[in-house]
One Martini backbone bead per residue (centre of mass of N, CA, C, O) as a GRO file, in nm:
protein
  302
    1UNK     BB    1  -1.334  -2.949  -3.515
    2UNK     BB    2  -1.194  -3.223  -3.391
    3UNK     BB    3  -1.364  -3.085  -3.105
    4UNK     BB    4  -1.629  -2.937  -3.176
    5UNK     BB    5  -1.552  -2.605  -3.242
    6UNK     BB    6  -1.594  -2.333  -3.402
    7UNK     BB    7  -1.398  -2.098  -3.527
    8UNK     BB    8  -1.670  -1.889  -3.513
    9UNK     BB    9  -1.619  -1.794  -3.252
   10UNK     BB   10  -1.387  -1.796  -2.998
   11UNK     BB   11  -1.359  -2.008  -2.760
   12UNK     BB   12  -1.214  -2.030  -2.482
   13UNK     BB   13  -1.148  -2.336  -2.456
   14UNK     BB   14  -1.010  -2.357  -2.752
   15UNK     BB   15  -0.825  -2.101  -2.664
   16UNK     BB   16  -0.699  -2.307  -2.440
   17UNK     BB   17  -0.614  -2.518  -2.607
   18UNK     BB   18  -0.458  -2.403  -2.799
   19UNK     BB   19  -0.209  -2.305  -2.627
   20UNK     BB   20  -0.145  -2.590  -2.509
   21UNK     BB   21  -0.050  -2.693  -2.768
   22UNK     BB   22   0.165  -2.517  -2.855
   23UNK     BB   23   0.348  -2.508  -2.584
   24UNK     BB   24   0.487  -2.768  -2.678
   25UNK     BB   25   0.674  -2.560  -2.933
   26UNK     BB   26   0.686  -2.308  -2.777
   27UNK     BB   27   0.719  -2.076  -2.641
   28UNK     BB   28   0.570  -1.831  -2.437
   29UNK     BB   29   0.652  -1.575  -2.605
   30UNK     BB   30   0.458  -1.687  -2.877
   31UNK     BB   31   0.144  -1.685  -2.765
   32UNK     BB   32   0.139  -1.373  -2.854
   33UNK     BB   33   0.145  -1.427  -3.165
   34UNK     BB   34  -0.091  -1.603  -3.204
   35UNK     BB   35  -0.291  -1.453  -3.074
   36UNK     BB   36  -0.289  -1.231  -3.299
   37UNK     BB   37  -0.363  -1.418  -3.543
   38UNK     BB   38  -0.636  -1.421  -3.453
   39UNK     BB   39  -0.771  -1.216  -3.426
   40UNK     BB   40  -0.740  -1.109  -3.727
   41UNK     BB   41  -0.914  -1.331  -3.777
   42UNK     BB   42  -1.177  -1.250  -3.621
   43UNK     BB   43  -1.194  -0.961  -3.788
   44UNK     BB   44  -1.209  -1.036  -4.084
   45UNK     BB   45  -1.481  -1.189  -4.058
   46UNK     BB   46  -1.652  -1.008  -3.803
   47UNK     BB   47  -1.574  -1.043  -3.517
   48UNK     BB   48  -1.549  -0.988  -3.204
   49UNK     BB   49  -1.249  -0.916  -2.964
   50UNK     BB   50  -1.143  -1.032  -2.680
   51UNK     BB   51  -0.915  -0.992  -2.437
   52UNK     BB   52  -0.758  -1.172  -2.238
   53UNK     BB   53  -0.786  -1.044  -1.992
   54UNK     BB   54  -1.109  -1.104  -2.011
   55UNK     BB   55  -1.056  -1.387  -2.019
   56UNK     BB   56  -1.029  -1.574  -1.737
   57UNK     BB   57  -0.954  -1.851  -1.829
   58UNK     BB   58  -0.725  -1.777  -2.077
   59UNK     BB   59  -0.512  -1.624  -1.885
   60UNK     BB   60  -0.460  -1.842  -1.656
   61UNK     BB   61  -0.351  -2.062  -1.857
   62UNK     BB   62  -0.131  -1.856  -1.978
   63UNK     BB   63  -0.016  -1.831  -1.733
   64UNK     BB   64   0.041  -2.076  -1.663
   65UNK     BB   65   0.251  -2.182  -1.894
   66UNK     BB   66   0.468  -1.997  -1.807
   67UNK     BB   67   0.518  -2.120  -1.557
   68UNK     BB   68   0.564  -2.399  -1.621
   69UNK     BB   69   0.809  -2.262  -1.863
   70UNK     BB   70   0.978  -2.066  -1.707
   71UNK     BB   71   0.837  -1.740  -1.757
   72UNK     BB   72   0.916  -1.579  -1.480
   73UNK     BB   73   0.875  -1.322  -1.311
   74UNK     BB   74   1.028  -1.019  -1.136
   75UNK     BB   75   0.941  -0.899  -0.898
   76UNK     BB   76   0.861  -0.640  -0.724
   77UNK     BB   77   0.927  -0.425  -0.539
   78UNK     BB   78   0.838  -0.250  -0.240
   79UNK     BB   79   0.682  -0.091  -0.049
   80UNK     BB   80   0.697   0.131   0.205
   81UNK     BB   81   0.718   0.376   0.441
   82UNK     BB   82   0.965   0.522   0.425
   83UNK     BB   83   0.888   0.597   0.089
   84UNK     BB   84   0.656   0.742   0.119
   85UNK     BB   85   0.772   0.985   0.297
   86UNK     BB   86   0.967   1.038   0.079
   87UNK     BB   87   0.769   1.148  -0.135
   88UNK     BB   88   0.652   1.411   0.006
   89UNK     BB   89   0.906   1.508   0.116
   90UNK     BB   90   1.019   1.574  -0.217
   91UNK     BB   91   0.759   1.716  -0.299
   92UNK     BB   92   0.743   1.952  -0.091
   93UNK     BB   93   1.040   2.068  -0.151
   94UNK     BB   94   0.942   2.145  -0.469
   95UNK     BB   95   0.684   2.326  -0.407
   96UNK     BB   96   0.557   2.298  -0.144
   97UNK     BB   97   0.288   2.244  -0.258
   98UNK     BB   98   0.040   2.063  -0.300
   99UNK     BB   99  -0.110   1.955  -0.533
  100UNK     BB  100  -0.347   1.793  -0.721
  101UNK     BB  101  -0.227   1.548  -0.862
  102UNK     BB  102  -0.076   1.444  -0.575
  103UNK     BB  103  -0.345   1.406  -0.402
  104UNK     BB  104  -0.455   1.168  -0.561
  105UNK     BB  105  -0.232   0.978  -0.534
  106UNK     BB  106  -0.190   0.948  -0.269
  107UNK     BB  107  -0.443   0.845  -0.189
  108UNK     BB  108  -0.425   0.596  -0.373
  109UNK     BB  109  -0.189   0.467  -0.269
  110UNK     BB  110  -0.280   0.463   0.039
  111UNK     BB  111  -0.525   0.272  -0.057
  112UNK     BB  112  -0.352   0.049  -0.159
  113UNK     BB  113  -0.139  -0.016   0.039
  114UNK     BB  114  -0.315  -0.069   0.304
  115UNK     BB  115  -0.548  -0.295   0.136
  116UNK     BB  116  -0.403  -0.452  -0.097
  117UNK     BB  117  -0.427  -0.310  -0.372
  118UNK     BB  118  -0.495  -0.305  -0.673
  119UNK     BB  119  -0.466  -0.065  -0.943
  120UNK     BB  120  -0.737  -0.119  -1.053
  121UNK     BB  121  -0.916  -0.035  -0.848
  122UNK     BB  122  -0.800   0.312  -0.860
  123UNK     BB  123  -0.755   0.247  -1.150
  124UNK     BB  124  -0.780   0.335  -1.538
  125UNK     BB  125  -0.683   0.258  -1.856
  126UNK     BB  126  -0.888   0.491  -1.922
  127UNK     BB  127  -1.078   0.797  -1.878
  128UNK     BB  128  -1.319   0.647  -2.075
  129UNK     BB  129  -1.321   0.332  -1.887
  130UNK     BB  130  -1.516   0.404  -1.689
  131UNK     BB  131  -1.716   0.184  -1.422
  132UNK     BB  132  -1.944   0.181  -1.192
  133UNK     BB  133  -1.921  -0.127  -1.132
  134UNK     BB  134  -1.643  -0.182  -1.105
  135UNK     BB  135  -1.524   0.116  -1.026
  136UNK     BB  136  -1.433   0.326  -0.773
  137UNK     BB  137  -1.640   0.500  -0.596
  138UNK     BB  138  -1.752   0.726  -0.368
  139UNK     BB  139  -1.969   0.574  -0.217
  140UNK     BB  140  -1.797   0.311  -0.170
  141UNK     BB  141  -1.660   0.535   0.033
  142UNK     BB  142  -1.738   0.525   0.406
  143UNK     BB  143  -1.778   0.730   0.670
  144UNK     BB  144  -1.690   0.693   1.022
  145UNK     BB  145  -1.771   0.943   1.217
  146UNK     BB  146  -1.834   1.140   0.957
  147UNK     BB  147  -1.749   1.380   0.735
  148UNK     BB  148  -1.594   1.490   0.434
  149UNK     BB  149  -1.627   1.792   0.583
  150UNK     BB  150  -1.501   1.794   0.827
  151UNK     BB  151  -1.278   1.776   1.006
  152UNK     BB  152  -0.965   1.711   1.135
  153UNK     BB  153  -1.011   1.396   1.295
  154UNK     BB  154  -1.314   1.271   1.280
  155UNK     BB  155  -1.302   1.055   1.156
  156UNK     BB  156  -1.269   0.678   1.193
  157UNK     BB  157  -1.364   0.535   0.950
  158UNK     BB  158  -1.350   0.319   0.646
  159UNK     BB  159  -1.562   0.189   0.392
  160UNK     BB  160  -1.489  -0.030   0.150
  161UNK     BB  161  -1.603  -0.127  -0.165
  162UNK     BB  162  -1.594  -0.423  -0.366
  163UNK     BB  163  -1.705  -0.514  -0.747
  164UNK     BB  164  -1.415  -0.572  -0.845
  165UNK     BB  165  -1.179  -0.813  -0.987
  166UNK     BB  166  -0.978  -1.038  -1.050
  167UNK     BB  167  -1.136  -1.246  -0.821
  168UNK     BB  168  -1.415  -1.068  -0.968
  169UNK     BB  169  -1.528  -1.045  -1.297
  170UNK     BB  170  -1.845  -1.082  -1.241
  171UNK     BB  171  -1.922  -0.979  -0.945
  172UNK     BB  172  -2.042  -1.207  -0.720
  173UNK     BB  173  -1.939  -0.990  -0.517
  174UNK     BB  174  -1.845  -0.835  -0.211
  175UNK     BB  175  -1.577  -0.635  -0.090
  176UNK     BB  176  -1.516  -0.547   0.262
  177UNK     BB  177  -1.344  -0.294   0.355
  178UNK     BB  178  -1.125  -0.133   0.611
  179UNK     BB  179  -1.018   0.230   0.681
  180UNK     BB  180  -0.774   0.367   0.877
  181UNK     BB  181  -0.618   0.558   1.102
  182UNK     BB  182  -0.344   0.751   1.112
  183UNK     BB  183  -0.100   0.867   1.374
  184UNK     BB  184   0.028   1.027   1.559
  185UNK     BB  185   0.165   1.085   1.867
  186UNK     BB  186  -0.040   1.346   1.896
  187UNK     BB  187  -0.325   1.191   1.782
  188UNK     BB  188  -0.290   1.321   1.462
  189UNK     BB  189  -0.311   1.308   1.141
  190UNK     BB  190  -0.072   1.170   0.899
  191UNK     BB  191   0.104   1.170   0.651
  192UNK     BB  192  -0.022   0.849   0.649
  193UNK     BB  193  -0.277   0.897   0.598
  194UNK     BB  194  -0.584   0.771   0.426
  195UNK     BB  195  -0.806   0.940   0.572
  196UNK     BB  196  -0.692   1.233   0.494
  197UNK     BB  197  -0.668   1.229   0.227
  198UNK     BB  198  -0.962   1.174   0.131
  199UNK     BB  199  -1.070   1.435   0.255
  200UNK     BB  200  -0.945   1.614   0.057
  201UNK     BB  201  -1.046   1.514  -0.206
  202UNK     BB  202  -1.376   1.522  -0.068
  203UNK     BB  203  -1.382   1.821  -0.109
  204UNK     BB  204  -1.547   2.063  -0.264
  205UNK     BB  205  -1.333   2.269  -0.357
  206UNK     BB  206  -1.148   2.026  -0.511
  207UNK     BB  207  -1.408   1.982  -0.692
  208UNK     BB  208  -1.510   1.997  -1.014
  209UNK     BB  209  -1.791   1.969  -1.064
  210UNK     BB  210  -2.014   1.728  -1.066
  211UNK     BB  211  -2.079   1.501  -0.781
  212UNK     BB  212  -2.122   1.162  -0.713
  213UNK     BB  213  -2.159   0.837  -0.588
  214UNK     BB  214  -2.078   0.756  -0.905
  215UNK     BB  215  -1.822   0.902  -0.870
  216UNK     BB  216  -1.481   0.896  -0.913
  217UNK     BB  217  -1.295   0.867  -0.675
  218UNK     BB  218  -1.005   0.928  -0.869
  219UNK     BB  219  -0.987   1.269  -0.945
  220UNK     BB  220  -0.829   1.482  -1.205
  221UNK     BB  221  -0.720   1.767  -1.292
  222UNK     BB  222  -0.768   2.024  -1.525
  223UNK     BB  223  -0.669   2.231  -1.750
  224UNK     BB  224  -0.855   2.464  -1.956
  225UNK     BB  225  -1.160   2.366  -1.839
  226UNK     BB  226  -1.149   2.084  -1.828
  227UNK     BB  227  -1.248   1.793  -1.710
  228UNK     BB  228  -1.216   1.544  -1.513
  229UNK     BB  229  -1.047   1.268  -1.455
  230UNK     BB  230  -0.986   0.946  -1.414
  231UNK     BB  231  -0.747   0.809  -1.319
  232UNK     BB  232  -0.459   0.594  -1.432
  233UNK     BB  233  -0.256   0.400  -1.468
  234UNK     BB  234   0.017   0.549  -1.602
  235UNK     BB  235   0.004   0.753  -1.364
  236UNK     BB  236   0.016   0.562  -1.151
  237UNK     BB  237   0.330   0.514  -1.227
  238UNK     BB  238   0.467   0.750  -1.307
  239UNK     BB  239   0.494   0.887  -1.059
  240UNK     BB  240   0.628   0.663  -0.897
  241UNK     BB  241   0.892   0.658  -1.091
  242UNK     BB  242   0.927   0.926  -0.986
  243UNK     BB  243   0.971   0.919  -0.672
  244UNK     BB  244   1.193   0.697  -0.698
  245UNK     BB  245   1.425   0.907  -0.835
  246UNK     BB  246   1.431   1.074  -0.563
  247UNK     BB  247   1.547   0.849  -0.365
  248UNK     BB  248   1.816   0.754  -0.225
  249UNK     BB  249   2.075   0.572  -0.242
  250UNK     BB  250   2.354   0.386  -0.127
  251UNK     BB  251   2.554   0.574  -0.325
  252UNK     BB  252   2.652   0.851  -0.330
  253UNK     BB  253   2.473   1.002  -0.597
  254UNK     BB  254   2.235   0.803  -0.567
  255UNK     BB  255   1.956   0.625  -0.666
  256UNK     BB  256   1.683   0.492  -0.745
  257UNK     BB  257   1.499   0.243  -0.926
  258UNK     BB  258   1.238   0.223  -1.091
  259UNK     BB  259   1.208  -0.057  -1.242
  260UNK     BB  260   1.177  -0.209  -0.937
  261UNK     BB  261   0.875  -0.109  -0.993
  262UNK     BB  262   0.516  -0.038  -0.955
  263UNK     BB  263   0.198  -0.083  -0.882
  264UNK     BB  264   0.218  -0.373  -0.765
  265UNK     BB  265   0.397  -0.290  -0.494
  266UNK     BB  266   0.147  -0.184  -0.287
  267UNK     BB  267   0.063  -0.502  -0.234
  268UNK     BB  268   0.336  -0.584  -0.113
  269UNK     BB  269   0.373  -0.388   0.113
  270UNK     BB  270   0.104  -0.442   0.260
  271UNK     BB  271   0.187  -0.754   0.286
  272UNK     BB  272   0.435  -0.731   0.443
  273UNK     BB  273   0.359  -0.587   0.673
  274UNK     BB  274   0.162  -0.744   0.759
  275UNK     BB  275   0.334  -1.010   0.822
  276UNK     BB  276   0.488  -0.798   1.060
  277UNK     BB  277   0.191  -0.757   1.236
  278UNK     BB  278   0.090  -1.062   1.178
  279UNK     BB  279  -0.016  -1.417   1.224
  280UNK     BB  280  -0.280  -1.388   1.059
  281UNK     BB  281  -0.393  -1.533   0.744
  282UNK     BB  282  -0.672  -1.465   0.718
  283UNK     BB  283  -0.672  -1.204   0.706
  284UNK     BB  284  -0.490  -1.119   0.512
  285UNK     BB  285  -0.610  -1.286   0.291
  286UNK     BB  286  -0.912  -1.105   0.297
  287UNK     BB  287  -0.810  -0.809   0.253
  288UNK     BB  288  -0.635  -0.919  -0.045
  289UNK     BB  289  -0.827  -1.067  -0.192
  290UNK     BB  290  -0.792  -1.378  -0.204
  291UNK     BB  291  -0.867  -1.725  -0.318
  292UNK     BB  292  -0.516  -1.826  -0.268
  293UNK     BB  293  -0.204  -1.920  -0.168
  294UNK     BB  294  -0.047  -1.661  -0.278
  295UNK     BB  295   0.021  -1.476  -0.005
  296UNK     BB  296   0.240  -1.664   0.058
  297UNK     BB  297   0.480  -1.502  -0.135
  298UNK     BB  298   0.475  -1.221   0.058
  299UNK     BB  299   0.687  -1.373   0.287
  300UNK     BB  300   0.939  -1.360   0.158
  301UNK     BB  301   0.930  -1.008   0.235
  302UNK     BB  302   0.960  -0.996   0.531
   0.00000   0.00000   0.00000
């Protein structure tokens, strides 16, 4: 009230305001307890809640909070090349063939890793919170040089179009990335080849149920009748961190730790490789669709 403010509905400002000023004599690590009694209180109140994580100003404010008063978070490791080839070879090992539910997740992982995407882009938090404004759909993602139906190796590149991201949370932009065919020495599309992931699982025998343009891009399939749902955050981490559970470490007879990584591995990795295949910082930086100086933090890992 003090600053003109009415306690409810809570503005964003006000709530920006109240962190920081709390802020000075708590840690960073407690403002997510106060921020849960306000919360309650808005609810008690008859208010409806927007979690911070949607509320682009209040979130940024409290991530600047946690960084300025020391409780930086440890980076996960990179996604590499040697890892991806190693999850595939370990899952073919395992089973002789690929699955349904790990063709959806290949797909997605190799064009998170390839276009360095938030885990946001390819997967949703949960399977009925699919919104195709936000959320990639099968449209978003243009063939070009042949159909998702022709034959492996026809395809020439992917259009991809992303209408909602971390710094585009209002929608007020499309960005436009291109993802290449990856070859192998004899020229035929590679077991890490992204446009041919997408090819598999955008055949039509691949897909149960009907599918448009609208329909989303990366659909688990299910069984029991169940109808396909779209990918979600926790598979799409949980696959990740089976995978590398499977992968020997530098001791025989010890594996990799999962701990190590996450969703937003596959992010690190593509611009780590990137870092090491050009010196051009605009493409990576537009690439990575960063709109601050933050990606040369993943020079670090280079």
């Amino acid at each position: 009230l003090a600053f003109g403010h009415v306690p409810f509905p809570v503005a964003d400002v006000a709530l920006a305001m109240y962190l920081t000023f709390m802020s000075l004599t708590c840690k960073p690590q407690s403002l997510r307890v106060y921020l849960s009694g306000i919360r309650d209180a808005s609810l008690d109140a008859g208010f409806a809640w927007l979690p911070i994580g949607g509320r682009h100003f209040v979130w940024r404010t409290y991530q600047g909070l946690k960084n300025k008063n020391g409780a930086l978070s440890k980076p996960k490791l990179p996604i590499t090349l040697e890892l991806l080839r190693a999850f595939v070879q370990n899952h073919l090992r395992m089973v002789q063939v690929v699955s349904g539910f790990f063709s959806v997740w290949w797909a997605a992982a190799l064009v998170a890793f390839f276009l360095m995407l938030r885990k946001d882009n390819v997967t949703v938090k949960k399977a009925e919170s699919f919104n195709g404004d936000h959320n990639v759909c099968r449209g978003d993602m243009q063939p070009i040089g042949g159909t998702w139906s022709d034959p492996r190796g026809t395809i020439q590149r992917v259009v991809v179009t992303l209408r909602h991201s971390k710094t585009n949370q209002d929608g007020s932009r499309v960005h436009t990335v291109v993802l290449h065919p990856v070859l192998s020495a004899q020229g035929t599309p590679d077991i890490l080849c992204p446009v041919e992931a997408l090819r598999v699982i955008f055949q039509p025998s691949f897909s149960s149920g009907r599918v448009d343009a609208m329909s989303p891009a990366f659909v688990v399939p299910r069984g029991g009748g169940k109808p396909a749902a779209p990918l979600t955050h926790a598979q799409f981490v949980r696959q990740l961190k089976a995978c590398i559970a499977m992968v020997p470490g530098e001791l025989p007879g010890t594996f990799m730790d999962p701990a190590e990584y996450s969703g937003h591995s596959f992010r690190r990795g593509g611009a780590t490789l990137a870092f090491s295949l050009t010196s051009d910082h605009c493409l990576i930086k537009y690439q990575g669709d960063w709109v601050s100086m933050a990606y040369l933090g993943y020079r670090q890992l280079e």
